[in-house]
N, C-alpha and C positions, 0 to 999 in steps of 0.2 A: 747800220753796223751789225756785225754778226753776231749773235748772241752764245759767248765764250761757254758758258755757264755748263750745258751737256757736255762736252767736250771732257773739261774739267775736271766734273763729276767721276768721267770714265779715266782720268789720268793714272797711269802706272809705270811711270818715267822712273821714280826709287823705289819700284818692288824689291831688284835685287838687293840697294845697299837697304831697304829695312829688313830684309830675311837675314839680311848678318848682322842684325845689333842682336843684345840681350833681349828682347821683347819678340823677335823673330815673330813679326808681321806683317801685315799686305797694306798697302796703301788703301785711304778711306778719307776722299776730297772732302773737306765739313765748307761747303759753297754757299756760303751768308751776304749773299748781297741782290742787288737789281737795281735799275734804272728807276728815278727817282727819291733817292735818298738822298737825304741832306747831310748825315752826321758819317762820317767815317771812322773807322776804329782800326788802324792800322796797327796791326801786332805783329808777335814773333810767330809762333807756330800752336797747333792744338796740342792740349795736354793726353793724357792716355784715356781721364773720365771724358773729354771731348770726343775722343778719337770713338770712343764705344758709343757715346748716347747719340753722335753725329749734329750735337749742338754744341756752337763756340759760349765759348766761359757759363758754362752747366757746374762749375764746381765752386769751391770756396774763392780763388782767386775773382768770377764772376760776379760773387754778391759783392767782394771790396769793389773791382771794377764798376757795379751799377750804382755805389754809396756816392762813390767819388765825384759822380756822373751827376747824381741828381735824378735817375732813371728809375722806373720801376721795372719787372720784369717784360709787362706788357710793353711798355713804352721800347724797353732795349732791343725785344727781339722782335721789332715791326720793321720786318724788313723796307716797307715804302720807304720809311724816314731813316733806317739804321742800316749802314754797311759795315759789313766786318772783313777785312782783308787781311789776312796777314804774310809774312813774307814767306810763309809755306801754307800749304793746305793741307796736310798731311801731319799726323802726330811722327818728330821724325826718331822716336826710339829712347833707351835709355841705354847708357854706356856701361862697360863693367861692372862699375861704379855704383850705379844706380842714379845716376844724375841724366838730365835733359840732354840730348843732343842737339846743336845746335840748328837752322832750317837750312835744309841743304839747296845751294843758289841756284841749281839749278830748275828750283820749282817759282823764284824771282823771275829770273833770265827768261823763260818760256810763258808765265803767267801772267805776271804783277803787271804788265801794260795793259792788257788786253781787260782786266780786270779794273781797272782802275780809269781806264775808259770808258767804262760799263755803266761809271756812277757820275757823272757830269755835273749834275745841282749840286755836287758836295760843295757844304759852304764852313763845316767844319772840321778839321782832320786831328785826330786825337792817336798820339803817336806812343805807341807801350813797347816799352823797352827797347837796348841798344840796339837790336838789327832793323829794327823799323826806324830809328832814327838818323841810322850809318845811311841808310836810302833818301829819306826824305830832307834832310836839314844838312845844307852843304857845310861846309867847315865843324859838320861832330866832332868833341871831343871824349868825354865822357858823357853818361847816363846825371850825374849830379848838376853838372853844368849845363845840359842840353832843359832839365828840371826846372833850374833857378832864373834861368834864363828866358822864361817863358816870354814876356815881353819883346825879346830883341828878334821872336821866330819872323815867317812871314803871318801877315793876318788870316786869320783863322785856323791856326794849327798852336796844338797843344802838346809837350813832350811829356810823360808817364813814366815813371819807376814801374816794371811790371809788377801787379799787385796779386803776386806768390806771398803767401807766409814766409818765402826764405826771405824778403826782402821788407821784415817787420823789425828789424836793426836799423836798416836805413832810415826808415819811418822816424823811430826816436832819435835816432842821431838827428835828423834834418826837421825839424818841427813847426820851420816858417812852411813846407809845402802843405801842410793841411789847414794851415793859419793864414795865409797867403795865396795859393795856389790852385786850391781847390774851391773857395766860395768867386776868384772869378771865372773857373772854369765851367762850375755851375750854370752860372750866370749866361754864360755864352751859348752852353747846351740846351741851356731854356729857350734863349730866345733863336734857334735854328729849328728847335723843335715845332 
């Protein structure tokens, strides 16, 4: 198999639609994976601290992600064992607003095969946020239910609330996921590890 990863790297498929968000920027692939890993991290897209350090979840959302995980740093960003794909490679901008753009599909449509090919041994797929789970988990309905539902996935795939500080409301609202959801997640991340 070819090895996507170069390719990638050089990708600048959304140079122009990122020169017209608010952030008017260039594309900056953040390419965290290889053959031989067993844990997968499928997410939405890099944040803006990702985009700059060119490391996935380098920021606050990162340390809840690795608590969650059971992970240390070391352990997260060992690419052997840890894949990180998300359904963009690119940080894709912020809007008027100042809010997150969503991953624009065409970096799915052209990538996410070839990429997700690349990691074979995955034995665990841990799925953050709705556009990773609209992909992976056929009949999605919401982020809450996709959560609660962990049980009914196929085995070895886990669904995720993305773990932003905006989404520390859901957290209290919903309080069987960190009582429930997270120590057998643990569980599972240990033993793939």
């Amino acid at each position: 198999m070819t090895d996507i990863r170069p390719a990638l790297r050089k990708c600048t498929l959304c140079a122009d639609r990122f020169a017209a968000t608010a952030t008017a920027h260039r594309p900056n692939p953040v390419v965290w994976f290889q053959p031989g890993a067993r844990l997968l991290i499928a997410s939405q897209a890099p944040g803006i601290k990702v985009h700059k350090a060119n490391m996935p979840f380098c920021d606050a959302s990162g340390v809840r992600l690795r608590t969650w995980l059971g992970l240390d740093d070391a352990a997260f960003y060992d690419r052997a064992r840890v894949a990180i794909i998300p359904m963009a490679f690119c940080f894709p901008g912020y809007d008027a607003k100042g809010s997150d753009l969503p991953p624009p599909p065409v970096c799915a449509r052209t990538w996410r095969a070839g990429a997700l090919a690349s990691v074979p041994d995955v034995r665990l797929t841990v799925l953050i946020g709705g556009h990773a789970m609209k992909y992976h988990l056929p009949g999605f309905t919401t982020v809450t239910d996709a959560v609660r539902n962990w049980d009914r996935h196929p085995e070895g795939v886990f669904a995720l609330p993305h773990p932003s500080w905006r989404n520390t409301g859901w957290l209290k609202k919903n309080p069987w996921f960190e009582a429930e959801v997270i120590p057998r997640l643990q569980a599972a991340v240990k033993e793939v590890m």
